[in-house]
N, C-alpha and C positions, 0 to 999 in steps of 0.2 A: 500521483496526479495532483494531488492538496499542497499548499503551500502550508506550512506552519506555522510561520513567521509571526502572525498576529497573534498567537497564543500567549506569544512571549508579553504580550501587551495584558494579558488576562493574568499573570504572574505578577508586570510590576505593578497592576491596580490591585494588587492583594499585600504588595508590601516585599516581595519577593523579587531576585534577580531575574528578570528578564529570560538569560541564558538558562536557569532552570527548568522552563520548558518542556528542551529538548532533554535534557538530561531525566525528566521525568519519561517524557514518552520509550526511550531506551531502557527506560526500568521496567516500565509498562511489559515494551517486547520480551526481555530476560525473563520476566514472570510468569507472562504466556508461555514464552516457551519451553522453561521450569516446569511447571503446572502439566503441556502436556505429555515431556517426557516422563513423568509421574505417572501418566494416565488420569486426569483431568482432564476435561472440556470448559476451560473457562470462555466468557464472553469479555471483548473489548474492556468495555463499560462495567463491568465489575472488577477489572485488575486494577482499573486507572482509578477508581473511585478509594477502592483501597490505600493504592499508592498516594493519592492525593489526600487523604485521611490522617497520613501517616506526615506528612510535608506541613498540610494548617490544621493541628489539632484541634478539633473545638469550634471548626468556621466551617460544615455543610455544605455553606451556602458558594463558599466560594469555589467548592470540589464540584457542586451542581453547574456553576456558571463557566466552568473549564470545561465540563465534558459537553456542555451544552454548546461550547463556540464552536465542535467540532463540528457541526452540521452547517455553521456558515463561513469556514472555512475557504478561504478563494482557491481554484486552480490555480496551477503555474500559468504566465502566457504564452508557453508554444504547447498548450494541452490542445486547446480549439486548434489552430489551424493543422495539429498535428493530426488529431484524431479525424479529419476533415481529408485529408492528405492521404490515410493510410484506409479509410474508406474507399476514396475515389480511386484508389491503387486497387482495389478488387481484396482486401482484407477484411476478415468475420472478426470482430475486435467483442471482449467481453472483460471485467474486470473481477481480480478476486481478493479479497480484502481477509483480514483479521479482524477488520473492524464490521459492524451492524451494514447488512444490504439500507438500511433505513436513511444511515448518512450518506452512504455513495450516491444513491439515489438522489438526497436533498443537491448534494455538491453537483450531480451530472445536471437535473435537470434545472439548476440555479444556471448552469451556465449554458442549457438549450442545447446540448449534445447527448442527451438520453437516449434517443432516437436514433443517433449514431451506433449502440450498443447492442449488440442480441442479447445480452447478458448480463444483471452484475451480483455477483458471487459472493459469497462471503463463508468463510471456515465453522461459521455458527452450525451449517448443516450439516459439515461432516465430524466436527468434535476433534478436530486438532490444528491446533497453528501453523501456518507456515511459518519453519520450511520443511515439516513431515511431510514424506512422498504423498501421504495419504489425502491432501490437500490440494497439489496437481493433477492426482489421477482424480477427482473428484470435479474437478474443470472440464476435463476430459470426457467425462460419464455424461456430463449435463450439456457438453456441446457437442457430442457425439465425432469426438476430433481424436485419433491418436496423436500419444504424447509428445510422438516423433514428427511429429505434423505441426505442432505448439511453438509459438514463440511467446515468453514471457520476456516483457518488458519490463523494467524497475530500475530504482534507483540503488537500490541496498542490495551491497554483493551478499550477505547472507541468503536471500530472497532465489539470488538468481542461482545462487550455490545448488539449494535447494532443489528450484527448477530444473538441473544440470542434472541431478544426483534420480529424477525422477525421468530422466529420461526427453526431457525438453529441450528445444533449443534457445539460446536466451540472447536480450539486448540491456545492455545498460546505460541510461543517462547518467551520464557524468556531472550532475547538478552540484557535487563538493567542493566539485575541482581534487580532490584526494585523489591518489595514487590506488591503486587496484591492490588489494591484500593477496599475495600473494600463493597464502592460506588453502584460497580458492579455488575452485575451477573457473579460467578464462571464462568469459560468456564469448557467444559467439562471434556477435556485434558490438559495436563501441558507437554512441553520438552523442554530441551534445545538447540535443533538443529531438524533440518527436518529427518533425519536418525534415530536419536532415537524417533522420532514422528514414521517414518514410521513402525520401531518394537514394539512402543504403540497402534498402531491401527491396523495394521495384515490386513488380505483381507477386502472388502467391504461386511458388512454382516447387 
């Protein structure tokens, strides 16, 4: 849902390439997801804080004002009229993160679609990252939805991999323009934005 783009701005005011990043946040996910095939339960905000420690040695301050931009963060722009769309289609939409319920929350209600949401989730509860099944069915418990009932939306085929492997069925925005990894299980749906998701899937049937 979050755009990331401006982070990259939080890099070059530290001295740092831009494109770093994203390359951080992907290290970020590999250590989560490390950590919980270990059996670990790490949070967001301590992998990254790590990692960012490890990138400006010596500079806190600037590991604090990265993790801190994640909370103001902007949506992409077809979130709102997506999430809008896929409401008025008669869909129970809820969100479930790797990262803190605290920032989804800052980001949903910065952009006044809170209220659009039964729900927003986060892997802190149940002690493993997506994409452990244990994380889907976990969605499932707390919305009282079989899994088989589920559509997970996302951008990253690992995500929806995951989803797949848990018994969901899955959409992915094509936000890279990259080619689908082959690696993968298809997801079920293909679109390029949430509005033209919500005309691909029509009411909950």
């Amino acid at each position: 849902l979050s755009d990331l783009t401006p982070l990259g701005e939080r890099f070059a005011a530290a001295g740092a390439d831009p494109g770093l990043a994203r390359l951080w946040f992907a290290s970020v996910l590999r250590d989560g997801f490390a950590l919980t095939l270990t059996g670990s339960s790490p949070r967001f905000a301590e992998v990254g804080a790590a990692n960012l420690a490890s990138l400006f040695p010596g500079r806190p301050e600037v590991a604090a004002g990265i993790l801190a931009a994640f909370s103001d963060l902007p949506l992409h722009p077809d979130v709102v009229p997506g999430v809008t769309a896929l409401r008025s289609a008669g869909w129970r939409l809820a969100t479930l993160s790797n990262g803190s319920v605290g920032v989804a929350e800052s980001l949903l209600g910065t952009a006044g679609i809170r209220a659009e949401l039964e729900a927003v989730l986060s892997v802190d509860d149940v002690g493993r990252w997506k994409p452990a099944a244990a994380a889907y069915r976990y969605a499932a418990r707390r919305t009282g939805v079989s899994p088989d009932r589920m559509v997970l939306v996302a951008c990253h085929p690992w995500d929806l991999h995951g989803a797949a492997a848990a018994g969901l069925r899955t959409a992915w925005l094509e936000r890279s323009g990259r080619a689908w990894p082959e690696v993968f299980e298809p997801p079920t749906w293909r679109a390029s934005s949430l509005p033209q998701l919500a005309e691909i899937l029509g009411a909950p049937g």
